[in-house]
C-alpha positions in Angstrom: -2.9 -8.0 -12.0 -1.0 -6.1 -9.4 1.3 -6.5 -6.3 1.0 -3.5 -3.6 4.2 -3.7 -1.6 4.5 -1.7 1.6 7.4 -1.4 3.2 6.0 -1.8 7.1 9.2 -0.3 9.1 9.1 3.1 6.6 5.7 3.9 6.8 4.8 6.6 9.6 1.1 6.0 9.1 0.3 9.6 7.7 -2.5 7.3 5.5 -2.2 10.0 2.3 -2.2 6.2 0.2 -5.4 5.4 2.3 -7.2 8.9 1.2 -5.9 8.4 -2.8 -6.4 4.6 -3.5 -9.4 4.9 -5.9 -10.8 1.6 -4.9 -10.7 1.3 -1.1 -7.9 -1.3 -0.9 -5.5 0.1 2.2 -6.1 0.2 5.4 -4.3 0.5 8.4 -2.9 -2.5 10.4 -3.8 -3.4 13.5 0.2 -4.3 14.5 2.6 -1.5 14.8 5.7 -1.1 13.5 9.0 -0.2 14.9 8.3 3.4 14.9 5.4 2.7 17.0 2.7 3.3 14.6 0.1 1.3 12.7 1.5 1.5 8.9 -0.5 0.9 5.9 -1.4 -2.1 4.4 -3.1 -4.0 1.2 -6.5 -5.2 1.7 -8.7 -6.8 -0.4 -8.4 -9.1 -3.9 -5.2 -8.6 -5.7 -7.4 -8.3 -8.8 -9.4 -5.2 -7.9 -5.9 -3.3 -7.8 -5.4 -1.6 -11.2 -1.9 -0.7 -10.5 -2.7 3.4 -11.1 0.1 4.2 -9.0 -1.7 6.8 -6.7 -0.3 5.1 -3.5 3.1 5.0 -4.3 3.1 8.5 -5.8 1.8 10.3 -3.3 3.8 8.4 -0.4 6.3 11.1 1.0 8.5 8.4 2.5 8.4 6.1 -0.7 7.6 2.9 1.2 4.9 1.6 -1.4 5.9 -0.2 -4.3 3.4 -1.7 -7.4 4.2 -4.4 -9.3 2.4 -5.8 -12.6 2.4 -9.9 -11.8 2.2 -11.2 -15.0 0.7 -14.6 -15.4 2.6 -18.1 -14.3 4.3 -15.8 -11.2 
């Protein structure tokens, strides 16, 4: 299984993760952040996430992180 970290106050909402996450889990937040826009953020069961990376790869301000949780964490 896998963590999607998003690092609210560096994302400027451009939504390139949005557009490559295979499975549909990011979307944008209804809150803004401090630069005044609505950043990205995980939604949906931790499990569907296959940790492929495309989010955090493609993020031109690298505020998206992936981590494998491994079991007992």
């Amino acid at each position: 299984m896998f963590a999607v970290k998003i690092d609210r106050e560096l994302c400027k909402s451009c939504e390139l993760c949005i557009e490559f996450c295979p499975r549909d889990l990011l979307k944008l937040d209804a809150e803004l952040n401090k630069r005044g826009v609505h950043p990205a953020r995980f939604e949906g069961p931790q499990e569907r996430c296959t940790g492929c990376g495309n989010c955090a790869t493609i993020c031109p301000d690298a505020a998206i992180e992936i981590e494998e949780i491994t079991q007992g964490e």
